[in-house]
C-alpha positions as CSV (number, residue, x, y, z in Angstrom):
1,X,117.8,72.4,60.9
2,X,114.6,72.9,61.5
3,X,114.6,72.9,64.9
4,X,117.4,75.2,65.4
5,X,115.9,77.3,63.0
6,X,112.6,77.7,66.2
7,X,115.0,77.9,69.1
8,X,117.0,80.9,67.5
9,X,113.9,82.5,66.8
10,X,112.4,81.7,70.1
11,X,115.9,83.4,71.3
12,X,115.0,86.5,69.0
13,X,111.6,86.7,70.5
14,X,113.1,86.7,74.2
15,X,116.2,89.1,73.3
16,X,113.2,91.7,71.4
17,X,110.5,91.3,74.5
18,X,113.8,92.6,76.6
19,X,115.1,95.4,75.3
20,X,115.5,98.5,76.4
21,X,115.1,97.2,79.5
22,X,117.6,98.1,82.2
23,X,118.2,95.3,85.6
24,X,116.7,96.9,88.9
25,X,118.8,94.3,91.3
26,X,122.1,92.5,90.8
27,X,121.4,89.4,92.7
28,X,123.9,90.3,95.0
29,X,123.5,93.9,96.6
30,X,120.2,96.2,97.2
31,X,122.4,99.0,95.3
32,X,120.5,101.2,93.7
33,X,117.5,101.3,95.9
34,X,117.1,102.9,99.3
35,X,115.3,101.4,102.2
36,X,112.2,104.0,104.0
37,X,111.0,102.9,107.1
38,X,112.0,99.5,107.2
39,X,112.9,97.1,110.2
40,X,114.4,94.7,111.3
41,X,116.4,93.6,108.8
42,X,114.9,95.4,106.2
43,X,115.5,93.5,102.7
44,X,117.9,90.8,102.4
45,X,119.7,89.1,99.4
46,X,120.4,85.0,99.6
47,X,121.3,82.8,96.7
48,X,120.5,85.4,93.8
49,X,116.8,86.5,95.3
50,X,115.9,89.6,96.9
51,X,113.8,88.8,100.3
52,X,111.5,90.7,102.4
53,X,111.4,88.3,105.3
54,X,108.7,88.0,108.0
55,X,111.1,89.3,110.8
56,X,111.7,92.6,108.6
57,X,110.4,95.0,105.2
58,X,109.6,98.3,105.1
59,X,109.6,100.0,101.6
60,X,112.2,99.3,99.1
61,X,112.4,102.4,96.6
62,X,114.3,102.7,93.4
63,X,116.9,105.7,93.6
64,X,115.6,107.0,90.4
65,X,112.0,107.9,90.0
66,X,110.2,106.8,86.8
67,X,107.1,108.7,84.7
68,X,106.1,106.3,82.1
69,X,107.1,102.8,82.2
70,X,107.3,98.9,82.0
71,X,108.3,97.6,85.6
72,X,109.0,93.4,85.1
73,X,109.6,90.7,87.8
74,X,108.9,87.6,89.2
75,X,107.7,87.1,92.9
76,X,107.1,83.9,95.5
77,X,104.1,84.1,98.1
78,X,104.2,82.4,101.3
79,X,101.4,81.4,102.6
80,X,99.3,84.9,103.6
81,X,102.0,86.9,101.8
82,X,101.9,90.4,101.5
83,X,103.6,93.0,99.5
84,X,103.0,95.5,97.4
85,X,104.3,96.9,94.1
86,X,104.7,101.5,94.6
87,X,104.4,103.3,91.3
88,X,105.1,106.9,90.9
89,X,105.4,107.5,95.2
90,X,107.0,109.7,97.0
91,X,109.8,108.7,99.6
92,X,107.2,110.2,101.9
93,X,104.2,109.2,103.4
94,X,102.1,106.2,102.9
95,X,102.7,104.9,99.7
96,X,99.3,103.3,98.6
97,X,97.9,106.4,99.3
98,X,100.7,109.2,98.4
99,X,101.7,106.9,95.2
100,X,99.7,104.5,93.8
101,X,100.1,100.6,95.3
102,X,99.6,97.5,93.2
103,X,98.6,94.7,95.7
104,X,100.8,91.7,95.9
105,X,98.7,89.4,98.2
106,X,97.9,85.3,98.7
107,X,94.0,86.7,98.7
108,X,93.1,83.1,98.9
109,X,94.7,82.2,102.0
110,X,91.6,82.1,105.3
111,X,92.8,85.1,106.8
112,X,91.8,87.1,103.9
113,X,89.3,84.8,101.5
114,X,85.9,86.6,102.2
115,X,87.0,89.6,104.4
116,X,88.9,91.8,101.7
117,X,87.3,94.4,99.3
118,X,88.0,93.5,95.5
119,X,90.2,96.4,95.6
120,X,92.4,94.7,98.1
121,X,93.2,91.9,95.8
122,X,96.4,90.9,94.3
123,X,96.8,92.7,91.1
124,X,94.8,95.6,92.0
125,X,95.3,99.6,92.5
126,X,94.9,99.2,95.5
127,X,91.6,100.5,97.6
128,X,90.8,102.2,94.2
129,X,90.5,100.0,91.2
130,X,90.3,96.4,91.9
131,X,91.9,93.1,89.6
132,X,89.1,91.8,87.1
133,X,91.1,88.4,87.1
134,X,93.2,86.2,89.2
135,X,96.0,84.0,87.8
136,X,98.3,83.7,90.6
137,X,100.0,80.2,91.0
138,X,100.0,78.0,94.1
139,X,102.2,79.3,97.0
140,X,105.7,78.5,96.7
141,X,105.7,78.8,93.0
142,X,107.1,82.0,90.8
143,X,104.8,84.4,89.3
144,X,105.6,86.6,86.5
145,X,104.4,90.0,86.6
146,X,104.8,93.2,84.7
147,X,103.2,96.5,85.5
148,X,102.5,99.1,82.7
149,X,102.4,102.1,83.3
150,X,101.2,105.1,81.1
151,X,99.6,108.4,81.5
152,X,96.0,107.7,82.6
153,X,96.9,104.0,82.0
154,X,97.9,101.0,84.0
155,X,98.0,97.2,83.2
156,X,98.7,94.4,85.0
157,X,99.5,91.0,83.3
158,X,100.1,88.2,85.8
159,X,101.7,84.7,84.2
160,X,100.5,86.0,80.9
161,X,97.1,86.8,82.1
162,X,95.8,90.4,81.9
163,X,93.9,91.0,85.2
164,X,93.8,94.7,85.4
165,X,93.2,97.3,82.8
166,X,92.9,100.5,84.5
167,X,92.0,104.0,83.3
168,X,92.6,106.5,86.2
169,X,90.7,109.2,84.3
170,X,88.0,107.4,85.5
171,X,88.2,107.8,88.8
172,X,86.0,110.9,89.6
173,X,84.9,110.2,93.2
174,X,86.5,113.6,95.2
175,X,86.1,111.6,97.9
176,X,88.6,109.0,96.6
177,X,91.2,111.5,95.7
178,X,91.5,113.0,98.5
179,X,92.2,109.6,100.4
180,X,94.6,109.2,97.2
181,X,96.4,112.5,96.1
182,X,98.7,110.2,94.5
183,X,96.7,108.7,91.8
184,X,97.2,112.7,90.0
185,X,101.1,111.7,90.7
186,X,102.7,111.7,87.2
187,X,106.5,110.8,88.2
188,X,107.9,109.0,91.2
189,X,109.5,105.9,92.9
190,X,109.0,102.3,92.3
191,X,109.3,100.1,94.9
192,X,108.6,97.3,97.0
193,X,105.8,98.1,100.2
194,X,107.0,95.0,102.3
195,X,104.1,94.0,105.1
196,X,105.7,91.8,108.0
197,X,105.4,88.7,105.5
198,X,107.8,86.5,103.8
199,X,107.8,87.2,99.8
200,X,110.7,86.5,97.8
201,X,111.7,88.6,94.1
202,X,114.2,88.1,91.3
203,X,114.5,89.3,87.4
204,X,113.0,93.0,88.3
205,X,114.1,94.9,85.2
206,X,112.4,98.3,84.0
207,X,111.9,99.9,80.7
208,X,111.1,104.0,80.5
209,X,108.2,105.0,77.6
């Protein structure tokens, strides 16, 4: 008894962490999100996982733009892979930049280990507020990642691990908002800033605040 008594509580837990959350990707399509500047083959779907191959990428936007929010998924590196997490961007423009970018990077692998700014790690606003931790798994494995995201404030807890804790207000450098209008953004797209690497993605689900 006892032991059914923990596993439907542990089911509780799960079911409570979860709602209000709505699914970003079916497993099957891309519907619902809208492909900007991508090539090649842009973002594929195989076996249930959404893939931006080596061979293709682009951005991968939500249709619907999002103010406040929870943004949840799980992601596979490659080795050297590159992606990147938009919040609040425009459909426009360089996302990092016109948006806000939360790197998604093997920062360990040789061609980057020792020739990247702390800002250009993974978990990072990227090229403004660099990731005070690092938890990433070995490459091949799934990560767990969720993105939260309001006002002045974003988070970023990695496998359970907070490694960024970012307050925007304190960015004050002129200098740093001009190279990034977007960090004033307050509404926008999420999406996926794919870089000519293989990364793979499942369970992206979204809560609004």
């Amino acid at each position: 008894m006892k032991i059914f008594a923990v596993l439907a509580l542990s089911a509780l837990a799960v079911c409570a962490a979860e709602k209000g959350f709505t699914e970003l990707f079916d497993g099957k399509t891309t519907n619902g999100w809208q492909l900007v500047k991508g090539h090649g083959p842009g973002y594929v779907v195989k076996d249930g996982i959404l893939v931006c191959p080596k061979e293709g990428g682009g951005n991968l936007f939500t249709a619907k733009e999002y103010k406040d929010f929870v943004f949840r998924f799980e992601f596979k590196l490659s080795p050297g892979g590159n992606n990147g997490v938009g919040i609040r961007a425009p459909l426009e423009g360089d996302a990092a930049y016109q948006g806000m970018e939360i790197q998604i990077l093997d920062h360990d692998h040789a061609m980057y280990k020792g020739k990247i700014k702390p800002s250009q790690h993974h978990g990072s606003v990227y090229d403004v507020i660099a990731a005070k931790a690092d938890a990433l798994k070995p490459v091949g494995e799934w990560n767990v990642e969720e993105i939260h995201v309001k006002g002045n404030k974003v988070k970023v807890t990695l496998n359970g691990k907070v490694i960024t804790d970012a307050d925007l207000s304190t960015v004050t450098d002129e200098a740093v908002h001009k190279k990034h209008p977007g960090l004033k953004r307050a509404q926008g797209h999420i999406g996926f800033l794919g870089h000519g690497s293989h990364v793979e993605f499942r369970n992206i689900r979204v809560k609004e605040l």
